[in-house]
N, C-alpha and C positions, 0 to 999 in steps of 0.2 A: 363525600366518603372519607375519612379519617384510615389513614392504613399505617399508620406509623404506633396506634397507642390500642386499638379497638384488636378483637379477638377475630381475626380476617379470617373468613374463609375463601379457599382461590382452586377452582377445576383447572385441570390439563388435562387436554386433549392430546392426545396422540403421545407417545409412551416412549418413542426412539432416543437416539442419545440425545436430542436437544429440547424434550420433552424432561427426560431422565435428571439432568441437568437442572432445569430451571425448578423439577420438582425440589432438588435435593437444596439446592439455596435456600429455595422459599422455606422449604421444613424448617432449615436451618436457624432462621430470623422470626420464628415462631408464629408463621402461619399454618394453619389446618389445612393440608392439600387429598384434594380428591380426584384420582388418577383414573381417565378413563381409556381406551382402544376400543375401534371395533373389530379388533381380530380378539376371539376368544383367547384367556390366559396373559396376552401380550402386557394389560396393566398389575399384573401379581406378577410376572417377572421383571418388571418395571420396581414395583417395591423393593424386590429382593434382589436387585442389583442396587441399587441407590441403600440397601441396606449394610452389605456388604464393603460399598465405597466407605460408609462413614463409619463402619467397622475397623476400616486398615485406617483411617485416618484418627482413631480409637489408640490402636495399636502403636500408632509413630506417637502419641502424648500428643496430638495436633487437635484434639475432639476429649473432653472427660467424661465418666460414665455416665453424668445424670444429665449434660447435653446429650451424648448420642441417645438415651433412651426419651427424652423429650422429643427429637425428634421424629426418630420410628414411630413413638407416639400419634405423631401429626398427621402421618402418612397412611391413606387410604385407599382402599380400591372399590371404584363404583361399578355393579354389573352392565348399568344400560345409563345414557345418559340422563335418564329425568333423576338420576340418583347426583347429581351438579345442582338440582332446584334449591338449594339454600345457599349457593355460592353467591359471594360480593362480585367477585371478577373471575372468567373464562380467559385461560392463554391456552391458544390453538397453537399447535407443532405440528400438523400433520400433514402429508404432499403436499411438494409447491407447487400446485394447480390451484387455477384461476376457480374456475367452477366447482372442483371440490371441497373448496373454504367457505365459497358461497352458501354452497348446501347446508355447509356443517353450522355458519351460521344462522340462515334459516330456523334449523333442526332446533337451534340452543334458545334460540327466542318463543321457540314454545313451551320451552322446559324452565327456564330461568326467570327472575322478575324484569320488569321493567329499567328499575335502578340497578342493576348485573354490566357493570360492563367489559364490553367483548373487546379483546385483544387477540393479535394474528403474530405471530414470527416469521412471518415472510421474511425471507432475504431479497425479494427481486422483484417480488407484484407488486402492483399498485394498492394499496389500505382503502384508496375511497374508490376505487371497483367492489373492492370487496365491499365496502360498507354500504353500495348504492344496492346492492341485493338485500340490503336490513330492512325492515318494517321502522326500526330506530336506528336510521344510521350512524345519527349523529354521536353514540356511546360506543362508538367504534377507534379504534386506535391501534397502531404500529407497538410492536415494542419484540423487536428484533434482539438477540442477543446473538455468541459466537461461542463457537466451540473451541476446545471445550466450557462448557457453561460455567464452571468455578475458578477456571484460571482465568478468564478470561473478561477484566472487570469493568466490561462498559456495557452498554446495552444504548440503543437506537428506540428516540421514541418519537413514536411518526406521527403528527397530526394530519389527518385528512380533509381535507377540503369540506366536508361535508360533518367533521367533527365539532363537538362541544370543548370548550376552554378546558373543563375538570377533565374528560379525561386524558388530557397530555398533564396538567397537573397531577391525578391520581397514579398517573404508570410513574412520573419522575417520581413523587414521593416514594413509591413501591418498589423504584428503582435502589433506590438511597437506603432504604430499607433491608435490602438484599444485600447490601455492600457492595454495590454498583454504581459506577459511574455515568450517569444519563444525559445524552445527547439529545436536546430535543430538536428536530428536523422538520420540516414539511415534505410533504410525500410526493415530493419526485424521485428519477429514474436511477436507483443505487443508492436512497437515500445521500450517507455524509462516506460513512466507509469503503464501500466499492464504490462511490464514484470517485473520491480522493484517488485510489489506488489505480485508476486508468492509464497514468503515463510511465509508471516502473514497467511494467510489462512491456505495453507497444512500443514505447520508445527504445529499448531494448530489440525489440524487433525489426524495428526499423534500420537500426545499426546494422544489425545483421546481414538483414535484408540486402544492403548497399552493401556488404562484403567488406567491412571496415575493420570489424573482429569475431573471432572467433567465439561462440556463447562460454567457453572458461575465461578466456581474456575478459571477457564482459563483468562478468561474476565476480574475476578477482579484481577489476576494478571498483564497482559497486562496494565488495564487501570490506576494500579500502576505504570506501568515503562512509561508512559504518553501519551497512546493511548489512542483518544479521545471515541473510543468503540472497546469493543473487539472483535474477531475475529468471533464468534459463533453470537454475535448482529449483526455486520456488513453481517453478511450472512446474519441474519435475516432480513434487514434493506434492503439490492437488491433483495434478491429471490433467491433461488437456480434456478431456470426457469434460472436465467440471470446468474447467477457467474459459475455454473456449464459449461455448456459451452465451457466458457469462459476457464477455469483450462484445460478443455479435450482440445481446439483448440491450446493453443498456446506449453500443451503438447506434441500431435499430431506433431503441427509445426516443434517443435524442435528436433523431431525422436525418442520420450521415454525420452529425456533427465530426470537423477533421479531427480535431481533438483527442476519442475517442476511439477514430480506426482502426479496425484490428489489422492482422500482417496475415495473407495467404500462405504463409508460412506454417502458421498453427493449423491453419485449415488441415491443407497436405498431410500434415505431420497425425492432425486425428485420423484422417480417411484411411492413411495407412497402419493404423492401432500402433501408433509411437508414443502414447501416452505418459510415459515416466516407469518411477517407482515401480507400478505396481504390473506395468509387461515388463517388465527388465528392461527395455530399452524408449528412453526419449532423447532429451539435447544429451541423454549422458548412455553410455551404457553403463548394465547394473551388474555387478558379481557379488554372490554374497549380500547382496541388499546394499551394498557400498557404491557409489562412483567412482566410475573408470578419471581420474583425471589426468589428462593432458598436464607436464611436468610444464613449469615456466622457462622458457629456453635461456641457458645460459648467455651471461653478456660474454661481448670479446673483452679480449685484454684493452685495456687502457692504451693505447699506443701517443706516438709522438707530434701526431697534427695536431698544429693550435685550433681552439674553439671560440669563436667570438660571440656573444651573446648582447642582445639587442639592447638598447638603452632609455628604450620610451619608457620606461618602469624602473626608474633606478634603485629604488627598493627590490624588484624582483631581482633585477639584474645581481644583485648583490647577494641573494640568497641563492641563485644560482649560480652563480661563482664559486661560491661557499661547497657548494656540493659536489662543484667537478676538481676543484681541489681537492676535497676529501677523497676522491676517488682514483686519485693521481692523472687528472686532466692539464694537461697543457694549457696558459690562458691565452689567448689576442685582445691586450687589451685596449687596441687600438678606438679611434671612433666610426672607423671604418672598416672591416675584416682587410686583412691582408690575404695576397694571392696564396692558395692554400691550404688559407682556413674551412675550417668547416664551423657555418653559423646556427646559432639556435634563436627565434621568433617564440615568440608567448604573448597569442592571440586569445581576445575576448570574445566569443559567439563567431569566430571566423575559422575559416580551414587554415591546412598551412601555406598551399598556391599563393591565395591569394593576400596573406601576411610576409608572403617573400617577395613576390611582387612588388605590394605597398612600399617594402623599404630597400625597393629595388637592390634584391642580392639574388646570387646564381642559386634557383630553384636546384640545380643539381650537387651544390655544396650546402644543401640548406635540409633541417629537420624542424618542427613546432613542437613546444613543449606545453603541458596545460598547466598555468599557472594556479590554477584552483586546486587545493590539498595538499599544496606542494609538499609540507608537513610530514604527509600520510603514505603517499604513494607517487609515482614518474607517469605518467605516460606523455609517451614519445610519436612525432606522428610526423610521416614523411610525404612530400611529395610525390608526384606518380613518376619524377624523373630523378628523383633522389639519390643517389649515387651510392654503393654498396659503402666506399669506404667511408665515405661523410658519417652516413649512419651510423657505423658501427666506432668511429672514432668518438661521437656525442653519448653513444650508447656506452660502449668502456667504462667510459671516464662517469656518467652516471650510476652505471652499474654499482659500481666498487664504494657508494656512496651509502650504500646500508639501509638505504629505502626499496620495495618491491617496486619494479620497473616492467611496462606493457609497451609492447611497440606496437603500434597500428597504425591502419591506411589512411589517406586525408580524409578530412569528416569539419565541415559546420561543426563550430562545438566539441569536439573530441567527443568521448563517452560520459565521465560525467557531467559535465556541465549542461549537456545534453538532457540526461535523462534529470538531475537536480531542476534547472528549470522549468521544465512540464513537470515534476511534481508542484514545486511555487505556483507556476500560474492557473495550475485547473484546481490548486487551492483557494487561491483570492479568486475565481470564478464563482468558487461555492458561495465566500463570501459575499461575492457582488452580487450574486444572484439572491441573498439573503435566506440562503436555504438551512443554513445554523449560523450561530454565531462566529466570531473567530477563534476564540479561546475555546468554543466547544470542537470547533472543526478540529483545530489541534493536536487536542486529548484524546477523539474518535482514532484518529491515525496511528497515535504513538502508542495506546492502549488496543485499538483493532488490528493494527496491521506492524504493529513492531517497529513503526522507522526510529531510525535516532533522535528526528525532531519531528514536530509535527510541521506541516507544511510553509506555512506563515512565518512560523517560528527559522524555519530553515530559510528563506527568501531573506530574513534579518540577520541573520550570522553572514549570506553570502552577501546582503549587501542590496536591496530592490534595486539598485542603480546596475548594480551587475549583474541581476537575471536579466532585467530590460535590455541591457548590452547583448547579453547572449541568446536573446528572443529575438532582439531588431536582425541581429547575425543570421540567424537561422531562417528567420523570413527572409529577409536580401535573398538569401543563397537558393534557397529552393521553391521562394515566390508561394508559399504554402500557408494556405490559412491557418492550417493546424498548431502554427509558433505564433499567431498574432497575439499580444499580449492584452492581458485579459485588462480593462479598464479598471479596478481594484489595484493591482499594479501599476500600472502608468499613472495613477494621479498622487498614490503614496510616494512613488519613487521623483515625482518633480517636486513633491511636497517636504522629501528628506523625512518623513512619519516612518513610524513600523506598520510593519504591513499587520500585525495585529490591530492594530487602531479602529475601534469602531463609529460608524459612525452617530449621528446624534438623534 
């Protein structure tokens, strides 16, 4: 099937906005679409919403008159589905039920030809459940896209187990066609994009959970290290209704894997309709549709106790010097703190106990600083015996340093290192598992889910030698398979390779 140069015709099935959506593309890229619903009316308000859209985009000069009436042109509505029998290919959008997709393709294989093939938008079922209900299963394939459908320029194309080679070839082309970018995946539990996106949330959670920071503290870390919202907003922002879920099904999927654990926390948080947004109140309350936020607490004054800062990193050490000068910090610049000082530790995958320890100094003259971002953002993190004035002498003197500054409780990893990490390694998991490539995995994330980098790409900037650090760190500490690192990483990271690197 040729869909890049031939006169395509393409049915939709189900008419909602990700039906709406994938119609208005297609029209767009000058395929003939024919819009079905089985709720009466549902696909002629379907047309004349999508007609409307590219009306106002008419309006802004983004669409000119003899494209927007090409496309309307394109755009049809069929009363009952045998009116799809001349269609190339069927993209199904309608409830994400298992057995309802089944039916519908059933239903389509009596109406359409042989050479038709059927694609699903699932975001969470399995492709070759569905396709094992086919009479042809094998013309069956994935091709998930995300809302909204035009902003949002990737699209997931699933081959199923039980699928023929063309069509994960005919959905990429159709993809590219669309002016999408096409990930092709095999059909496991979250595909590339929601399974990528497993450890921004729980991990987050878990933080919590241990009472290390507060979900604004969290957030305004995160959105230091250049997430465009953080993880506690972003819940707030879909619903627990919808992300919960989501965390228990592809949990679920993958047999307990730790990895993917959700936190009892969101459970709680749905049972009692804390949803977000849209009750007015979840990790935030809502006025006005705005969040309440929690102000960042001011630092103390700078005051007059020397600071001594540790020297297994003489680089670091020097940048943090840099800083508590800037902020009129007293130095110690002894090799050993003098009586009095207050010391700063800048551990890799480690708390700060047990970083004060190592270099045997007074856990209660003593605070950890995360060396990771230092650029961007402070966070500061004290021991449980930490002593008020220590802290607030390291804090001062950072404070006045013109970087946003978090204090939090001791923590494996701090917060981002933390949550940075389990994104890298359930990335190179994807990889090792060979469920995309690495460059597709990438592009999935930073085009689905907005991060700054895509995963791989991110383990490269921090260095695989220092996720592996702050992986082996977090496993020590809490003896938890959930941080064991994914084989993908450990073999790039003793090989000095990017974890891009495919193999052969």
């Amino acid at each position: 099937m040729n869909t890049t140069t031939e006169t395509l015709v393409m049915g939709i099935v189900g008419t909602g906005l990700m039906g709406r959506g994938i119609a208005q593309i297609a029209a767009q890229a000058g395929i003939v679409v024919r819009l079905f619903d089985n709720r009466a009316g549902a696909a002629l308000e379907a047309r004349e919403a999508i007609a409307a859209t590219l009306g106002k985009l008419a309006d802004k000069g983004k669409l000119d008159a003899a494209a927007l009436d090409a496309a309307l042109g394109r755009l049809h509505v069929a009363d009952a589905l045998n009116g799809l029998a001349d269609c190339r290919v069927v993209v199904e959008a309608i409830v994400e039920n298992l057995d309802a997709k089944r039916a519908l393709f059933r239903e389509l294989e009596d109406v359409v030809g042989d050479d038709c093939l059927l694609a699903t938008n699932t975001s969470s079922l399995s492709v070759t459940a569905i396709a094992s209900a086919c009479r042809l299963p094998g013309r069956v394939g994935g091709f998930h896209f995300f809302s909204p459908v035009p902003l949002m320029k990737v699209v997931e194309v699933i081959d199923s187990e039980l699928g023929e080679t063309w069509v994960g070839d005919t959905l990429t082309a159709l993809a590219q066609r669309v002016g999408h970018r096409p990930i092709r995946t095999r059909d496991t539990p979250g595909f590339v994009v929601n399974h990528a996106g497993r450890a921004y949330g729980t991990e987050a959670l878990r933080i919590l959970g241990e009472g290390i920071a507060e979900p604004a503290a969290i957030d305004r870390i995160l959105r230091a290290a250049g997430f465009r919202m953080g993880p506690f907003e972003l819940f707030d922002m879909i619903g627990l209704d919808v992300s919960q879920p989501v965390m228990e099904s592809i949990y679920d999927q993958y047999f307990q894997e730790p990895r993917y654990r959700p936190s009892p926390i969101t459970r709680q948080r749905l049972a009692a309709g804390l949803l977000g947004r849209k009750s007015g109140r979840g990790f935030y309350v809502y006025e006005d549709g705005k969040a309440v936020v929690p102000p960042l607490p001011a630092a103390p004054t700078a005051g007059a106790t020397p600071i001594w800062v540790s020297a297994r990193n003489p680089l670091l050490r020097e940048q943090v010097v840099a800083l508590l000068r800037a902020g009129g910090g007293v130095i110690d610049a002894g090799e050993r703190p003098s009586a009095g000082s207050a010391c700063i530790v800048l551990p890799v995958g480690g708390d700060a106990t047990t970083a004060v320890l190592d270099e045997q100094l007074d856990p209660r003259r003593s605070v950890a600083l995360d060396p990771i971002l230092i650029d961007r953002q402070l966070t500061l993190m004290t021991t449980p015996v930490t002593e008020r004035a220590s802290r607030d002498a390291v804090w001062g003197a950072l404070g006045g340093a013109g970087l946003p500054l978090t204090v939090i409780h001791d923590s494996a990893g701090f917060v981002a290192q933390r949550v940075l990490a389990m994104i890298v390694n359930i990335g190179c998991d994807i990889a090792q598992q060979r469920i995309a490539a690495p460059a597709d995995i990438d592009d999935a994330v930073t085009l689905g889910l907005g991060y700054p980098k895509g995963p791989l790409a991110l383990g490269d900037s921090l260095g695989a030698g220092t996720v592996l650090r702050i992986l082996n760190g977090l496993h020590d500490f809490y003896q938890d398979p959930r941080y064991r690192p994914s084989p993908w990483l450990l073999r790039r990271a003793r090989l000095g390779v990017s974890l891009l690197t495919p193999e052969a």
